[in-house]
PDB file of N, CA, C and O in Angstrom:
ATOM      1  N   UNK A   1      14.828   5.093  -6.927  1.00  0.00           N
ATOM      2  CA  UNK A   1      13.926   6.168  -7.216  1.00  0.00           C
ATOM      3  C   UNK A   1      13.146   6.502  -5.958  1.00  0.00           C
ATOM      4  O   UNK A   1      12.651   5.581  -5.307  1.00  0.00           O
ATOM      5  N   UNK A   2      12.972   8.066  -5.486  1.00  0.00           N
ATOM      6  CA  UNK A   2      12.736   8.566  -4.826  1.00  0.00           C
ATOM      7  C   UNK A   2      10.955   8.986  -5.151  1.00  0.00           C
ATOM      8  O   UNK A   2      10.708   9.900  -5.938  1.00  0.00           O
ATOM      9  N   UNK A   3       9.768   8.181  -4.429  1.00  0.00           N
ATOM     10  CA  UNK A   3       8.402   9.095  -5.442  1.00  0.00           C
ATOM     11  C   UNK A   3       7.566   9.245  -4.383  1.00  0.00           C
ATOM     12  O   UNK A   3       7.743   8.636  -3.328  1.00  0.00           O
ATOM     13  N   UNK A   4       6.707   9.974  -4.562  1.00  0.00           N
ATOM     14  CA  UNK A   4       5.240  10.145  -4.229  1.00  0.00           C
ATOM     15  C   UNK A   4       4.366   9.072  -4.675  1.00  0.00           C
ATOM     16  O   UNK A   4       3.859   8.265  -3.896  1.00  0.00           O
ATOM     17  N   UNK A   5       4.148   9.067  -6.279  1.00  0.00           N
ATOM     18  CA  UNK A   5       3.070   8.136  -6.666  1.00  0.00           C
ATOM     19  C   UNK A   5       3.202   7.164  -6.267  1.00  0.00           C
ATOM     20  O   UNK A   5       4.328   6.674  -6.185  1.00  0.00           O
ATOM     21  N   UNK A   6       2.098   6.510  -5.864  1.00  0.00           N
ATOM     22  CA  UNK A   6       1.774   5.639  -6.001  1.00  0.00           C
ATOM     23  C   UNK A   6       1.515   4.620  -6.819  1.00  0.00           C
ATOM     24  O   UNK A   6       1.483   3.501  -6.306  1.00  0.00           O
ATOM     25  N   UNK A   7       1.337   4.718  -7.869  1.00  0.00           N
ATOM     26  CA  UNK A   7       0.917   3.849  -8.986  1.00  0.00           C
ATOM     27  C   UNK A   7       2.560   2.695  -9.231  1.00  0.00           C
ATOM     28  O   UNK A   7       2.548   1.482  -9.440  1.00  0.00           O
ATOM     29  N   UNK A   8       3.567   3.438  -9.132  1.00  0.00           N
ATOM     30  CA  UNK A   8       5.047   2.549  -9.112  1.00  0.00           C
ATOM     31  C   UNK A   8       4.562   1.102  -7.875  1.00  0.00           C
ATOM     32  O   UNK A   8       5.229   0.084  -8.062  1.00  0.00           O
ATOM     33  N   UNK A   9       3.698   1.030  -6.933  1.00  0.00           N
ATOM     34  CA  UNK A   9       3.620  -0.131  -6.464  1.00  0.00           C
ATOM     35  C   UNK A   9       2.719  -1.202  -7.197  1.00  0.00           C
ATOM     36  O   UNK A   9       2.556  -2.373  -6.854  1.00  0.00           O
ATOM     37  N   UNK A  10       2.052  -0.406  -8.513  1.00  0.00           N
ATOM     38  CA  UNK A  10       1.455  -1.727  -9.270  1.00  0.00           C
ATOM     39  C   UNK A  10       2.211  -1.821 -10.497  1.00  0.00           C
ATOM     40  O   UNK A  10       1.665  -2.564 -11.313  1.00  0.00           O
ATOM     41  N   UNK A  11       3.342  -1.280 -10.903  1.00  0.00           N
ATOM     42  CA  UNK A  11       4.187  -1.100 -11.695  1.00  0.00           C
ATOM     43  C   UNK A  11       5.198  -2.107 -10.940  1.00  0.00           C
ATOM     44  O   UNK A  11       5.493  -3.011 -11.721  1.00  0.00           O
ATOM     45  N   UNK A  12       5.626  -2.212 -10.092  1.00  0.00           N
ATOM     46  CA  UNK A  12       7.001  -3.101  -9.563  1.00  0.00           C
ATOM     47  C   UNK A  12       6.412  -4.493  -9.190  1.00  0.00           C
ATOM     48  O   UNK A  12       7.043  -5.496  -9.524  1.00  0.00           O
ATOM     49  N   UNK A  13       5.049  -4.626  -8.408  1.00  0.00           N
ATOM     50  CA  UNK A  13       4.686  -5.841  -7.759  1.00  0.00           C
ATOM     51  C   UNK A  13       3.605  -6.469  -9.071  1.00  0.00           C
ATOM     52  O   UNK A  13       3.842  -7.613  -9.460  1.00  0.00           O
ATOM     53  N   UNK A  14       2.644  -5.832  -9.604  1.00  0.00           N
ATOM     54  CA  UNK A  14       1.949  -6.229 -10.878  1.00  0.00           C
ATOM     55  C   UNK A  14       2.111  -6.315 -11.818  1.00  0.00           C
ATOM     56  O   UNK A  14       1.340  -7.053 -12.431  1.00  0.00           O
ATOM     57  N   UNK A  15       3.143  -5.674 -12.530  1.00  0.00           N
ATOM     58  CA  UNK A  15       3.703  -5.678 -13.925  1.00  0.00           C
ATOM     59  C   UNK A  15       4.863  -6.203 -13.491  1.00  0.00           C
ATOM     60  O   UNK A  15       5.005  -7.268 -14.091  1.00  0.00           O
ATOM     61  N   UNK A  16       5.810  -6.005 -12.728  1.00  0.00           N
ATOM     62  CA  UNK A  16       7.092  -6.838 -12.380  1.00  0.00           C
ATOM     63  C   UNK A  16       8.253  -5.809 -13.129  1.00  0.00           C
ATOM     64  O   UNK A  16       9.411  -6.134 -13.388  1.00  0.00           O
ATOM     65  N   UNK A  17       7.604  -4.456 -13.409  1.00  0.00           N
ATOM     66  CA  UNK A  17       8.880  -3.237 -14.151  1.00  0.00           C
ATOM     67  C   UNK A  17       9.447  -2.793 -12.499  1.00  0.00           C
ATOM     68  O   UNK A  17       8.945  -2.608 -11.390  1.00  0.00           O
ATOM     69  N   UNK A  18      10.592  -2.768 -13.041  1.00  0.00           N
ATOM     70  CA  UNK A  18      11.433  -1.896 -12.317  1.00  0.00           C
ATOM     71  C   UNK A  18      12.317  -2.475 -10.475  1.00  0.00           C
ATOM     72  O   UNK A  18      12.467  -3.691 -10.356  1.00  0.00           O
ATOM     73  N   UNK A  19      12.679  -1.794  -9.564  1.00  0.00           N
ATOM     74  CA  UNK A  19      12.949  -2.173  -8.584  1.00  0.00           C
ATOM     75  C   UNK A  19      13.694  -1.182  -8.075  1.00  0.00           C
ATOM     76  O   UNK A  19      14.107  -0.345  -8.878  1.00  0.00           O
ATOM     77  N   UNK A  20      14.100  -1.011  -6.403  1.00  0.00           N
ATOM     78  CA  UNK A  20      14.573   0.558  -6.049  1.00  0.00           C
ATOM     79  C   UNK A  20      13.996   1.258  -5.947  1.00  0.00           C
ATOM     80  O   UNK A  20      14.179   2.317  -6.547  1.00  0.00           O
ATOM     81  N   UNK A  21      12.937   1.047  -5.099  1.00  0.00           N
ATOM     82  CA  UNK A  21      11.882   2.287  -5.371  1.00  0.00           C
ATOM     83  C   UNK A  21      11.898   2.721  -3.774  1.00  0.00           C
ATOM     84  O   UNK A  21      12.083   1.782  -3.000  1.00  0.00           O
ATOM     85  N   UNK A  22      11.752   3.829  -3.282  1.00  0.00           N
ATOM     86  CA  UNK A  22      11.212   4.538  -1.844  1.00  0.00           C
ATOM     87  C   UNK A  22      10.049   5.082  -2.022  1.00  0.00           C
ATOM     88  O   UNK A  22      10.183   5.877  -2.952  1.00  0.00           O
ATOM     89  N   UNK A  23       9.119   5.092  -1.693  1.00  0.00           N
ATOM     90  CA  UNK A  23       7.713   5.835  -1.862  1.00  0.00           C
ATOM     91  C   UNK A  23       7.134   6.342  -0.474  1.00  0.00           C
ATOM     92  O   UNK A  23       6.615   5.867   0.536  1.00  0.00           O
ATOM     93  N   UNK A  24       7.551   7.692  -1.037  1.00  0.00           N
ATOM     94  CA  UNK A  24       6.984   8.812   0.674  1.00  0.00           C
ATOM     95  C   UNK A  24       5.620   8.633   0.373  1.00  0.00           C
ATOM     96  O   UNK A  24       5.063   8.888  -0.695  1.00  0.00           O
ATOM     97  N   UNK A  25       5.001   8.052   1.674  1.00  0.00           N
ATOM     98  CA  UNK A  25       3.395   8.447   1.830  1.00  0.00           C
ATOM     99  C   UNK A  25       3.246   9.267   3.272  1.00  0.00           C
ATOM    100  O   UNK A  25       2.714   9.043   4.359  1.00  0.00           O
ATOM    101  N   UNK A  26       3.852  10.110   2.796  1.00  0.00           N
ATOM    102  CA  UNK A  26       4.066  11.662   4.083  1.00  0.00           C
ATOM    103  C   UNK A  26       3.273  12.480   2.830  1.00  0.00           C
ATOM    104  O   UNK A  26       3.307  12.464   1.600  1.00  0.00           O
ATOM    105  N   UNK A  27       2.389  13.353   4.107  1.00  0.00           N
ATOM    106  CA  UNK A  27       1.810  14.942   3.538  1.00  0.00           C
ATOM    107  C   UNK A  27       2.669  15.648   3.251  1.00  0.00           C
ATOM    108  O   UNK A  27       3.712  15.437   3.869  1.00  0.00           O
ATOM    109  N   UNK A  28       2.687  16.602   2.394  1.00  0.00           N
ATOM    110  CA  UNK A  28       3.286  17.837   2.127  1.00  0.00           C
ATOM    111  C   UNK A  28       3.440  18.344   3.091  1.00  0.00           C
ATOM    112  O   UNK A  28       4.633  18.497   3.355  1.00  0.00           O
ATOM    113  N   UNK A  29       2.479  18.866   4.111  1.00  0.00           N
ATOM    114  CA  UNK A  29       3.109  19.850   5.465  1.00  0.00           C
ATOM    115  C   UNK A  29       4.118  19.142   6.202  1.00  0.00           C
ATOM    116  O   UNK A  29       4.571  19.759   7.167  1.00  0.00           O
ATOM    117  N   UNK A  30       4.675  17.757   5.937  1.00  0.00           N
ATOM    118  CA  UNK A  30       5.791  17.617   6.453  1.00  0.00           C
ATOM    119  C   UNK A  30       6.875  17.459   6.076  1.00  0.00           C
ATOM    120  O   UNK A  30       7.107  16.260   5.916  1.00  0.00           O
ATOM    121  N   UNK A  31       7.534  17.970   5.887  1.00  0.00           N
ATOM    122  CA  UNK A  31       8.400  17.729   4.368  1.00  0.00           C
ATOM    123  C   UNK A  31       9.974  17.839   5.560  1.00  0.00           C
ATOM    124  O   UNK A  31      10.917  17.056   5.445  1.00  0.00           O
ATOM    125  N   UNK A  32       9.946  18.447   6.135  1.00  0.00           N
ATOM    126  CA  UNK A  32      11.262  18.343   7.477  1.00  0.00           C
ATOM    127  C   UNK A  32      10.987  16.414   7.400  1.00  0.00           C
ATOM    128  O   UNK A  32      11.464  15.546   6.670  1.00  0.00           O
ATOM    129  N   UNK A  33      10.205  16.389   8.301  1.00  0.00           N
ATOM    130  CA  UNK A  33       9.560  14.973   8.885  1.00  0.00           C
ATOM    131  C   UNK A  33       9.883  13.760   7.505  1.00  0.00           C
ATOM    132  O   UNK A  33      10.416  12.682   7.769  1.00  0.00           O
ATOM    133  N   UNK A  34       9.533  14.079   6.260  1.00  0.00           N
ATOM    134  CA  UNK A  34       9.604  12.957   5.200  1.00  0.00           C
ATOM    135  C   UNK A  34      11.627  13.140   5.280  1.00  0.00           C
ATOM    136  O   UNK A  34      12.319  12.151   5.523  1.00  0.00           O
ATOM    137  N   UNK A  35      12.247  14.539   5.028  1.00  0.00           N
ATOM    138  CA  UNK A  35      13.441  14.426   4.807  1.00  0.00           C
ATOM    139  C   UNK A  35      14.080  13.526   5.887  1.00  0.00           C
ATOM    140  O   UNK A  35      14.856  12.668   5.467  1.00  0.00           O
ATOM    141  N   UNK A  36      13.898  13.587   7.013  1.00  0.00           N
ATOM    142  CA  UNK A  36      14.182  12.977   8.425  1.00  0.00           C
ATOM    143  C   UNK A  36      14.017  11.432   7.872  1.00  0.00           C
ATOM    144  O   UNK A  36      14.856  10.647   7.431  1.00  0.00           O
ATOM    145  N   UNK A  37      12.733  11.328   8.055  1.00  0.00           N
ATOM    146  CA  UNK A  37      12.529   9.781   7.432  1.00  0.00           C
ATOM    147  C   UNK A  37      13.333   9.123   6.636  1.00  0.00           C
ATOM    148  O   UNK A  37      13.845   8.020   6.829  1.00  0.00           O
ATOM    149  N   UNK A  38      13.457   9.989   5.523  1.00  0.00           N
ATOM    150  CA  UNK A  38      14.378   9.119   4.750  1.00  0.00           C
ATOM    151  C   UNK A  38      15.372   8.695   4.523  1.00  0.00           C
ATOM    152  O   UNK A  38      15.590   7.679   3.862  1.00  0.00           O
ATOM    153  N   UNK A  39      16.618   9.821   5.336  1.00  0.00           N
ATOM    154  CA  UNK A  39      17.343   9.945   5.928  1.00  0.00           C
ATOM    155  C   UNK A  39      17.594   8.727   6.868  1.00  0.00           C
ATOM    156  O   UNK A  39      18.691   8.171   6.807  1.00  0.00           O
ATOM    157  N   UNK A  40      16.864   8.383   7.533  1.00  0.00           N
ATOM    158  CA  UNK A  40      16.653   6.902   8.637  1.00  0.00           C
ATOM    159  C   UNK A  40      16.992   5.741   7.801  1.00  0.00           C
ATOM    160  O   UNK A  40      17.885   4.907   7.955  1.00  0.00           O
ATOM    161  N   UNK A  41      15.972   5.873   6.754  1.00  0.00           N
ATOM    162  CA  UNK A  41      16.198   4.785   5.707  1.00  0.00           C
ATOM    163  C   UNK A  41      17.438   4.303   5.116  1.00  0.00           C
ATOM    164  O   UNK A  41      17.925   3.189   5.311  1.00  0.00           O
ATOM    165  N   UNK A  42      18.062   5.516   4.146  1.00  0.00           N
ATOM    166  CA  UNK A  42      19.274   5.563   3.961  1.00  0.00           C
ATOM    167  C   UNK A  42      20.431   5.292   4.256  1.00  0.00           C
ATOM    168  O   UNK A  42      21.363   4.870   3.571  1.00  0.00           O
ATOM    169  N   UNK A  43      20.295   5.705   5.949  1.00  0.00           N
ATOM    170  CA  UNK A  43      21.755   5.198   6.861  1.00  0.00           C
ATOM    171  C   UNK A  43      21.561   3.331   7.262  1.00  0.00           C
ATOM    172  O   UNK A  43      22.501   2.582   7.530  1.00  0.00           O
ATOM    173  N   UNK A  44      20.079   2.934   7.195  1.00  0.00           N
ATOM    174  CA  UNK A  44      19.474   1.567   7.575  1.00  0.00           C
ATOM    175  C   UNK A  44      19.875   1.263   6.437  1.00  0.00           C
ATOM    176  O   UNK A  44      21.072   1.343   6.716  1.00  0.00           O
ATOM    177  N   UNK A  45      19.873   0.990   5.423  1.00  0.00           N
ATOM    178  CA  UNK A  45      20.072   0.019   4.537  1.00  0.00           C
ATOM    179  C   UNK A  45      21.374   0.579   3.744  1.00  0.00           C
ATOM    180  O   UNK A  45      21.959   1.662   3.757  1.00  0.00           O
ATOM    181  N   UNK A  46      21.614  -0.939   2.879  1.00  0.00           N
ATOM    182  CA  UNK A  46      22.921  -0.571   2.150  1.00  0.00           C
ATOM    183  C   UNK A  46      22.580  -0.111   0.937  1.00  0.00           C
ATOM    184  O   UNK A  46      21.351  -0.085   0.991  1.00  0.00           O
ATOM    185  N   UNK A  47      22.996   0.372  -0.415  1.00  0.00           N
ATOM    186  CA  UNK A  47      22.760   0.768  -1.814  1.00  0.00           C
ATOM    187  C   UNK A  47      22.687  -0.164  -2.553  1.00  0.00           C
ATOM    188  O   UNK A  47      22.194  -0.052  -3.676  1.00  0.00           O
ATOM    189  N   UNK A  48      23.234  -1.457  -2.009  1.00  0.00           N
ATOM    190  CA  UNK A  48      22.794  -2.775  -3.153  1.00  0.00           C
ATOM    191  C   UNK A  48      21.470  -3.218  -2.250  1.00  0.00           C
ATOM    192  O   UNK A  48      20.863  -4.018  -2.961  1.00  0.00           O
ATOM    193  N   UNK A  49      20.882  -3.079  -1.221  1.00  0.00           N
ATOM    194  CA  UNK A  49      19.813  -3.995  -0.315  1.00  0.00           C
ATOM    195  C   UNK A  49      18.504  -2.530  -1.213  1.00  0.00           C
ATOM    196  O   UNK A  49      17.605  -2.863  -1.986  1.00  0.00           O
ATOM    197  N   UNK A  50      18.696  -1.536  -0.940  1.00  0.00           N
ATOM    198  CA  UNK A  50      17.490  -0.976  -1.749  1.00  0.00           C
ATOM    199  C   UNK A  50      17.550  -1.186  -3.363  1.00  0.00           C
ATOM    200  O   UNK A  50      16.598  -1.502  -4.077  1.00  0.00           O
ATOM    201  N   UNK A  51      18.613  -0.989  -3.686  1.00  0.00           N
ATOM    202  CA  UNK A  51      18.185  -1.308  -5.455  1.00  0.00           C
ATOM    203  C   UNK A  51      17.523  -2.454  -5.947  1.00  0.00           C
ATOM    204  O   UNK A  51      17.038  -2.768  -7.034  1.00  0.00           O
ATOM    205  N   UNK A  52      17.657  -3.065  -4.682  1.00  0.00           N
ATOM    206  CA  UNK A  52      16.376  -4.260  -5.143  1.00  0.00           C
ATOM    207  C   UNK A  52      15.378  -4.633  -4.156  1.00  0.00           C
ATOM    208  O   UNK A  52      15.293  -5.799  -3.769  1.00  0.00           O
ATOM    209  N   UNK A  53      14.483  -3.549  -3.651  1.00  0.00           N
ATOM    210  CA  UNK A  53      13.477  -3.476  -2.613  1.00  0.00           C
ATOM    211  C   UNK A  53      12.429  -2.166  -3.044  1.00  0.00           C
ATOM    212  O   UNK A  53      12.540  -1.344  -3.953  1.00  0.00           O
ATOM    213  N   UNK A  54      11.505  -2.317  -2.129  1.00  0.00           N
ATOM    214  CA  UNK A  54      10.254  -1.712  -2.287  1.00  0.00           C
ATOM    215  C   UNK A  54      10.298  -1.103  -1.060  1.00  0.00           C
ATOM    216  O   UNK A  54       9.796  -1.649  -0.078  1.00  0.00           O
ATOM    217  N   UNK A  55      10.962   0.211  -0.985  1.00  0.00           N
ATOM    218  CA  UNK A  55      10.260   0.820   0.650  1.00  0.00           C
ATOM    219  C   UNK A  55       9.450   1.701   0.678  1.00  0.00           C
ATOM    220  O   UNK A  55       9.501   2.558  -0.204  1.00  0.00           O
ATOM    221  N   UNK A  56       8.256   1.782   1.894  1.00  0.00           N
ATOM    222  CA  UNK A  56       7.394   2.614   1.831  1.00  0.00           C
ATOM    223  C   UNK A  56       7.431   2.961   3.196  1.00  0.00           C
ATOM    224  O   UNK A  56       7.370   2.193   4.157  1.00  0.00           O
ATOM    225  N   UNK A  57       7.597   4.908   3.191  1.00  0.00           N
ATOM    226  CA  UNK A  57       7.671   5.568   4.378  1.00  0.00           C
ATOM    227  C   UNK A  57       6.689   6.053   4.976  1.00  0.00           C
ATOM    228  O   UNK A  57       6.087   6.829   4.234  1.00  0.00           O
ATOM    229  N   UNK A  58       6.314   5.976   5.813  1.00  0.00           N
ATOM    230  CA  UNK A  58       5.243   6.599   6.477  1.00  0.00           C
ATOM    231  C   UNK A  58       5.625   7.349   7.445  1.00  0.00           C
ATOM    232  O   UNK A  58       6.767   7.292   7.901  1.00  0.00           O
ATOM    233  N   UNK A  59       4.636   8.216   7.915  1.00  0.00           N
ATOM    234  CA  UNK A  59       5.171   8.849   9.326  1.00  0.00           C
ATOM    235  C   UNK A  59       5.273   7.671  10.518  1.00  0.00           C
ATOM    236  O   UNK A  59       4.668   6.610  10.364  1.00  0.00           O
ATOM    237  N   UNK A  60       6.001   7.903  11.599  1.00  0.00           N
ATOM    238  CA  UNK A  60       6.747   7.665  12.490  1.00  0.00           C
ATOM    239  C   UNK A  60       7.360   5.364  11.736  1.00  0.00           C
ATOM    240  O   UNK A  60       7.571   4.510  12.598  1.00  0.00           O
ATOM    241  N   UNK A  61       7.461   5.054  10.418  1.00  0.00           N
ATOM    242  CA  UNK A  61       7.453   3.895  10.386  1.00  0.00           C
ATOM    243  C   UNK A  61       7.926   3.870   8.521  1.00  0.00           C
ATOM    244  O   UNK A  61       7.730   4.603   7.552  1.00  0.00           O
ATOM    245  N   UNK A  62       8.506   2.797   8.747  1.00  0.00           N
ATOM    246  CA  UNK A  62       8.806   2.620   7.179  1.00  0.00           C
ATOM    247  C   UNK A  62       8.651   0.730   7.168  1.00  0.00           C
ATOM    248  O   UNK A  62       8.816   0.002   8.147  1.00  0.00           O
ATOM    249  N   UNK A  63       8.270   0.269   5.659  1.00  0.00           N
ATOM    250  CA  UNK A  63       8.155  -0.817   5.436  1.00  0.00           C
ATOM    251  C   UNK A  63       9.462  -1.252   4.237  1.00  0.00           C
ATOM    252  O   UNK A  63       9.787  -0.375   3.436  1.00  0.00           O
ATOM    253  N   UNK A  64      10.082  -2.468   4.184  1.00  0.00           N
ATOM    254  CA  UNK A  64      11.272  -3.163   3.657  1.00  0.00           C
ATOM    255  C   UNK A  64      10.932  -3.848   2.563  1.00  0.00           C
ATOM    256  O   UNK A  64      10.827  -4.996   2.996  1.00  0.00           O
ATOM    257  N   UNK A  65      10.737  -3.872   1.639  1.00  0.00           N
ATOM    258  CA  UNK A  65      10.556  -5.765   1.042  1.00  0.00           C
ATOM    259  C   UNK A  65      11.277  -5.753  -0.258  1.00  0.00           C
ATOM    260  O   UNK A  65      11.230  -4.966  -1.202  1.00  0.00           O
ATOM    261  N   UNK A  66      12.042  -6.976  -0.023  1.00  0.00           N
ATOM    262  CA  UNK A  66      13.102  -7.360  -0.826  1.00  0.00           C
ATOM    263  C   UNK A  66      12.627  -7.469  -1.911  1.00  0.00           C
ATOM    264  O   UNK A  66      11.449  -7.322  -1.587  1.00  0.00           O
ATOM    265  N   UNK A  67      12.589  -7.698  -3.590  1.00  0.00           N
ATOM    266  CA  UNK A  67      11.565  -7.907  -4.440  1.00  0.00           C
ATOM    267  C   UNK A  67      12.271  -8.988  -5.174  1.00  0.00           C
ATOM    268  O   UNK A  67      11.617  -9.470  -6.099  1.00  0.00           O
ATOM    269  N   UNK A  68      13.474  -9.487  -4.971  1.00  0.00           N
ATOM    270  CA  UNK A  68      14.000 -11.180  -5.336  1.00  0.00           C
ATOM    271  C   UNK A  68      14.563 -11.741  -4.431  1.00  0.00           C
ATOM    272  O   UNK A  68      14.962 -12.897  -4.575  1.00  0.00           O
TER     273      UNK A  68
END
């Protein structure tokens, strides 16, 4: 799952629902810049290494974490 909210990081790490998550914490005026980003992400990892991780994008940086 592809989100904005925020609240899915106390949903996956505090309640323990779910896993696969990407969470853009990019502004709206960049929306080239978030597609780019994620894009980075995507080609970096494999489809079984995110379905069970927590990534969070930021501008110029993204964070990994495995969640088992």
């Amino acid at each position: 799952m592809v989100t904005r909210d925020k609240d899915y990081g106390g949903l996956v790490f505090v309640n323990r629902l779910g896993a696969g998550v990407i969470l853009l914490r990019l502004k709206p005026e960049t929306l080239q810049s978030a597609h780019e980003r994620l894009a980075l992400v995507l080609k970096k990892y494999t489809a079984e290494e995110l379905a069970d991780a927590f990534v969070v994008v930021e501008p110029g940086q993204h964070r990994f974490r495995k969640l088992r």
